[in-house]
N, C-alpha and C positions, 0 to 999 in steps of 0.2 A: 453504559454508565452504572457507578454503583445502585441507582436503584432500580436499573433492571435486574440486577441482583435480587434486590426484596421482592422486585416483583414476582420472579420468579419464587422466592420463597413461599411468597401469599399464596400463589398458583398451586403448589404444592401441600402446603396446610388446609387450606380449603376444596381443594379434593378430598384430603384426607378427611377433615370433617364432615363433607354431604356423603361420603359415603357411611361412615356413621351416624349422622340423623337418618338418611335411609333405613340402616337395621333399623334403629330404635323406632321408627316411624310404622314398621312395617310387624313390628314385635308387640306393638301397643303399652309397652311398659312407661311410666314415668319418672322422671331420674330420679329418684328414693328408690323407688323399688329397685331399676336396674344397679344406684350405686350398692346398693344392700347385695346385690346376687354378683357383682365383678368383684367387691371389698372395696370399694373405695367412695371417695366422700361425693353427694350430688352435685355439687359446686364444680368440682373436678370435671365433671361428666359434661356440665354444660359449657363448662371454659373448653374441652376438647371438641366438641359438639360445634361449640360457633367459631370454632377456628382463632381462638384466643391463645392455643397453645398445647404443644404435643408433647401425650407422655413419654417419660424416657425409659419405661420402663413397659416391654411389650408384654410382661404377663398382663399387663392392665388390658390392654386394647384383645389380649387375645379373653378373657374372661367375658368381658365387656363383649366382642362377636358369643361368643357361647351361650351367654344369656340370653342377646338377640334371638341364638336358634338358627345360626348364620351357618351356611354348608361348608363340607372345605372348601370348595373351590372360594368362596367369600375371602373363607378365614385368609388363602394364601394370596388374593390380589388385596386383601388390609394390609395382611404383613407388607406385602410389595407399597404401595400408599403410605404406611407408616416411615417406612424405610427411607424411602425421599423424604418424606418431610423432616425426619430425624438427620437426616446427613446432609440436607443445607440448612436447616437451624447450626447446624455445627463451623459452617464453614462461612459464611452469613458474615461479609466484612461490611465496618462501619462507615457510613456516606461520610464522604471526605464534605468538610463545613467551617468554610474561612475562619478563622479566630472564635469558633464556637463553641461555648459551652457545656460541659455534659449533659445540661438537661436540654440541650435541641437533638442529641441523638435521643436520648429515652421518650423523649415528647413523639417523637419521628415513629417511635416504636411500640410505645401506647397506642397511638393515634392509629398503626397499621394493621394492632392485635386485636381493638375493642371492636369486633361489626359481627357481634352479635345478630343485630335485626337483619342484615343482609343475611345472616348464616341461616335465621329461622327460615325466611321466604325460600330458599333452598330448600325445607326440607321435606323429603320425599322426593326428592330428585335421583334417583337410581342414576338412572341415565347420564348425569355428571359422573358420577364416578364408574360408570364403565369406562368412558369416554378417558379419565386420565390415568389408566391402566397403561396403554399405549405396548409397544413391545416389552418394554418389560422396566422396574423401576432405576434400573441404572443410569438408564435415556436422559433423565430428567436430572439426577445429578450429575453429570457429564455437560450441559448445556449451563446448569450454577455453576461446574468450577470453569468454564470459558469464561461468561460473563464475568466472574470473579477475576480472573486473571488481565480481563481486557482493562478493569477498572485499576485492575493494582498496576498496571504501567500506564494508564493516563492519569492516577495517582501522583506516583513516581515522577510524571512529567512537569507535574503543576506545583512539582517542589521544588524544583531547578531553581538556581541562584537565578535573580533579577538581573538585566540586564544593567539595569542604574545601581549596579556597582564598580561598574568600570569607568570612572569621572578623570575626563581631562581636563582639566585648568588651561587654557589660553592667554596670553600676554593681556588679550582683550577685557579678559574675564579677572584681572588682578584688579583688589582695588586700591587706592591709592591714599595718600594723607583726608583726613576728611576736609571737604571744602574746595579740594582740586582739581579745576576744571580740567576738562579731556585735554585742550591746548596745551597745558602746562605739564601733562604728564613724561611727556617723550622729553621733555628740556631736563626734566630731573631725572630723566634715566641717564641722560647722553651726561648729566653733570656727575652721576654716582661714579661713572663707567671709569670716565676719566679719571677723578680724583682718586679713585679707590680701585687698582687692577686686582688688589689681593683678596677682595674682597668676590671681586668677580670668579676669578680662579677658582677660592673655596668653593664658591656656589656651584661652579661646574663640575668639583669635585664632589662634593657631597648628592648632587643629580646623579654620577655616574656610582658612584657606592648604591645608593638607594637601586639602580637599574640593575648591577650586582645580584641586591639582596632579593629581589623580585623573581630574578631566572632564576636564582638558586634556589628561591622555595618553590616553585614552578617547577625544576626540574625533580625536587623532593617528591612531588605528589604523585609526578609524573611514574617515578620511580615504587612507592609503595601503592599507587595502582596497580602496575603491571606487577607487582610482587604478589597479590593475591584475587586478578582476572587470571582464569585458567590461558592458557596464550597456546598458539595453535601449532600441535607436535607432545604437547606436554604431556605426563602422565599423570595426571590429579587423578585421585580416586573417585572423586563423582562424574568423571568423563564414560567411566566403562560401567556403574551403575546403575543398572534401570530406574530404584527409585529414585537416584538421583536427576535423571534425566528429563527432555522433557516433557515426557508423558506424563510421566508422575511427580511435576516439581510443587502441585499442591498435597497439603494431609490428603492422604487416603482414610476415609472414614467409610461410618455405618451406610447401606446402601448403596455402595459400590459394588458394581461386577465386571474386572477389568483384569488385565495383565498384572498390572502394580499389586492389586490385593494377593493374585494367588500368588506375586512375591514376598509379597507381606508372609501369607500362610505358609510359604515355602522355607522361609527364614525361622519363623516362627516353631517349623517342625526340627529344622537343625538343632535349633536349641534344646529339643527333649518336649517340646510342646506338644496338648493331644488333641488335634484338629481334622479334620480335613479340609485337603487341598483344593476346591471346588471353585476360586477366584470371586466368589459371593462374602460380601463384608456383611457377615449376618449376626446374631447375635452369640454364635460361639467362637465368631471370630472377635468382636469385640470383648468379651472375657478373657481371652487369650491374651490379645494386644495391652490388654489392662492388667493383668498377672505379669505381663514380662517388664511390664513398665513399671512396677513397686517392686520388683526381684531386682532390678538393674537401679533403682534410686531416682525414680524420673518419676514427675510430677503423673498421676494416674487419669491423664483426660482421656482415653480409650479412643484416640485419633493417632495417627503416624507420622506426626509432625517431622523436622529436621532432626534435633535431638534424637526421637523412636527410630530413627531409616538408620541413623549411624552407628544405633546400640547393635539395631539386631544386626548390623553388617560384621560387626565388632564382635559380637558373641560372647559380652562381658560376665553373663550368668547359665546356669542350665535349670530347666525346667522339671529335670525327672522329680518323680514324687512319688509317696506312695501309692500302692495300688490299691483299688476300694476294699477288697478281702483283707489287705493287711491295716486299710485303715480298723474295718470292722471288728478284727481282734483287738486292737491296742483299746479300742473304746468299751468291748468288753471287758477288758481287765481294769480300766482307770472306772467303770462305771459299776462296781461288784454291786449295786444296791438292785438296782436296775438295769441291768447287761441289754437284755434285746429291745426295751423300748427306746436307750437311748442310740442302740443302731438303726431303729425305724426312725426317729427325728431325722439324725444324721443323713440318710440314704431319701426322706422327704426335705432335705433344704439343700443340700449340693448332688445328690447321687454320689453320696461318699467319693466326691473328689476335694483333695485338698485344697486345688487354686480353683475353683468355685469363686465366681465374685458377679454380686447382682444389682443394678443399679436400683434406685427407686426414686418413685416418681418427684420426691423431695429435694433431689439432689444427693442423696448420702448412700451407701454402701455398705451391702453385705459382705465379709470377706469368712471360704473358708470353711471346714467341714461343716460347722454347725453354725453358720452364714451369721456371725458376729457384728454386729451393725457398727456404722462410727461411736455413735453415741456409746456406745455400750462398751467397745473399744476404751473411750475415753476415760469410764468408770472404772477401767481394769486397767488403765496406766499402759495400753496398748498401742500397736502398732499394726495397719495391715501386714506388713512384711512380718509380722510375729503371726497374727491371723493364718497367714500362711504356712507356718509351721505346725505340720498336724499334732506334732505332742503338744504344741505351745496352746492349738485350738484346743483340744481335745478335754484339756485338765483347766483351763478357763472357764469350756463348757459344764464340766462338772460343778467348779466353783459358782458358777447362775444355779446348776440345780440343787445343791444343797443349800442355799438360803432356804427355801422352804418344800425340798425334796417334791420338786416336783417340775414339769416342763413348759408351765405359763410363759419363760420368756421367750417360746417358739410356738403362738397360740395357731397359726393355721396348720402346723404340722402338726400338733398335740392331734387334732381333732380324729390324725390317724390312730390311734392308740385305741380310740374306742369300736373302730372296726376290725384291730388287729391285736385279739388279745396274747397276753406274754403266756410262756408255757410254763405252769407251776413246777413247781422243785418236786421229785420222787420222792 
């Protein structure tokens, strides 16, 4: 049922969070301090901490281990634990709720997010979260999109037409003048019958029309059913498909490691995209998916929905772009003021890649060599798919720094600047 769905979500988030109360527990820091050394705000730290809600943005989780003082081996079974819990929050369908209102799902979801006090009594539990490491974290989202699927066809089932619309009328079941006892009914049939045969005739004409008009729209449906059920022999495109098929007939998202992704990645490279192929849905595969999904005009949710399988099969757009050396020169020449600090920005917020795109924990998006945010976007009369055009970033970028010549609107990368000084002029 759909909520063994959440449950399984919960199962997943609250691993994920006693393994961070662990570091933190084990670090001695208290969330000011630790939000002060990850960048981000306390509140934050304890909302991921009591399993209230995970960030979507794994520079945070990975800073946040750093601070800790967490080893690699930590750092890559958090990534694995972030990964499940990020890629069923994504997939996470709504508990089906007779004539209910939106607010009994958001109450359902309140009510599953707030357990804080459960998360504290965890905490210092290592041992949970070794425990749901398990082989590896793709396990765990593989058993959400079952769950998920088994729901969406008992879903499916509980929406079927009602049987009480198939109503027979019986001679028994007619009623009659008001006042007319049963006796008297059959005399006033046998009197209509008589006096009026034309009357009869119609009626069995107009019955027989009506039984007409019933198999003929019957046979309509019948008809634009099998017009768009694949039917067996047939060549549909989604028959020979993989993601179409049904392996992969839900989104392929973040934390997945399966067949479907590395055709995901595999499609992804046709098109000019710069990936590897490894069938891990990780975080530079999710950039990818989300580059090709504003190149191609499709709404940017960084999951591989119906829509995303048909684009990349389609190959509506290509992916090549500039190379980082030839980004590096255009921004020396658009930036004469400042030439190599604003390639040290640039090459600290995408590694001078053009389709660079970074979620944050807000919901909102970096896009782009000098990782232009929505908001910021919106000041500049922007568009991601302009974002992604490196002249388009490039001379935008400079328009932020000439307000007041200088790199505050890139304050964590600025901070390179002062360990990387520019080479004065001869």
């Amino acid at each position: 049922m759909a909520g063994g769905v959440i449950h399984d979500h919960l199962n997943h988030t609250e691993r994920f969070a006693a393994y961070l109360r662990m570091l933190k527990s084990r670090s001695g820091f208290g969330f000011t301090q630790l939000g002060k050394l990850a960048g981000v705000s306390s509140s934050s730290l304890h909302r991921y901490c009591s399993g209230a809600s995970v960030p979507q943005d794994y520079r945070i989780v990975l800073s946040f281990a750093r601070s800790c003082g967490a080893t690699a081996e930590e750092i890559r079974h958090l990534h694995r634990l972030w990964a499940a819990a990020e890629a069923v929050r994504h997939t996470e369908p709504i508990s089906p709720v007779p004539d209910a209102a939106p607010a009994d799902v958001s109450e359902q979801t309140t009510g599953t997010g707030g357990t804080a006090g459960s998360g504290e009594r965890d905490s210092g539990t290592a041992g949970s979260g070794e425990r749901a490491a398990g082989p590896s974290a793709s396990a765990g989202g593989s058993d959400a999109q079952a769950a998920d699927s088994g729901s969406a066809e008992r879903l499916t089932g509980s929406r079927s037409p009602a049987a009480s619309t198939d109503v027979r009328v019986t001679a028994d079941d007619k009623p009659g003048p008001a006042g007319e006892t049963a006796e008297a009914a059959p005399a006033r049939e046998s009197t209509m019958e008589s006096a009026s045969p034309g009357r009869t005739r119609r009626t069995l004409l107009l019955a027989a029309a009506g039984v007409v008009v019933v198999l003929a729209a019957t046979a309509g449906l019948f008809a634009l059913r099998g017009s768009t059920d694949p039917q067996p022999g047939s060549s549909a495109p989604a028959d020979d498909r993989l993601l179409f098929s049904r392996a992969c007939q839900d989104p392929v998202s973040m934390g997945e490691n399966d067949e479907c992704v590395l055709e995901v990645q595999t499609l992804l490279i046709k098109a000019g995209g710069k990936l590897s192929a490894d069938s891990a849905f990780g975080p530079e595969t999710l950039r990818r998916v989300t580059a090709f999904q504003v190149l191609a005009g499709l709404p940017p949710k960084g999951i591989v929905d119906d829509a995303t399988k048909r684009a990349l099969y389609d190959q509506p757009v290509r992916m090549e772009t500039w190379t980082p050396d030839q980004a590096a020169a255009r921004i020396r020449a658009v930036f004469t003021e400042a030439p190599e600090d604003a390639v040290t920005i640039a090459r600290c917020q995408s590694r001078l890649d053009p389709l660079h795109v970074l979620p944050n924990t807000n919901g909102s998006r970096n896009w782009g060599l000098f990782q232009i945010s929505d908001s910021t976007l919106a000041q500049l009369d922007g568009t991601p798919a302009q974002a992604f055009d490196p002249e388009w970033n490039i001379t935008a970028a400079h328009r932020l720094w000439s307000t007041a010549r200088d790199f505050h609107h890139w304050p964590y990368c600025e901070e390179t600047l002062k360990a990387t000084p520019s080479p004065t002029a001869s």
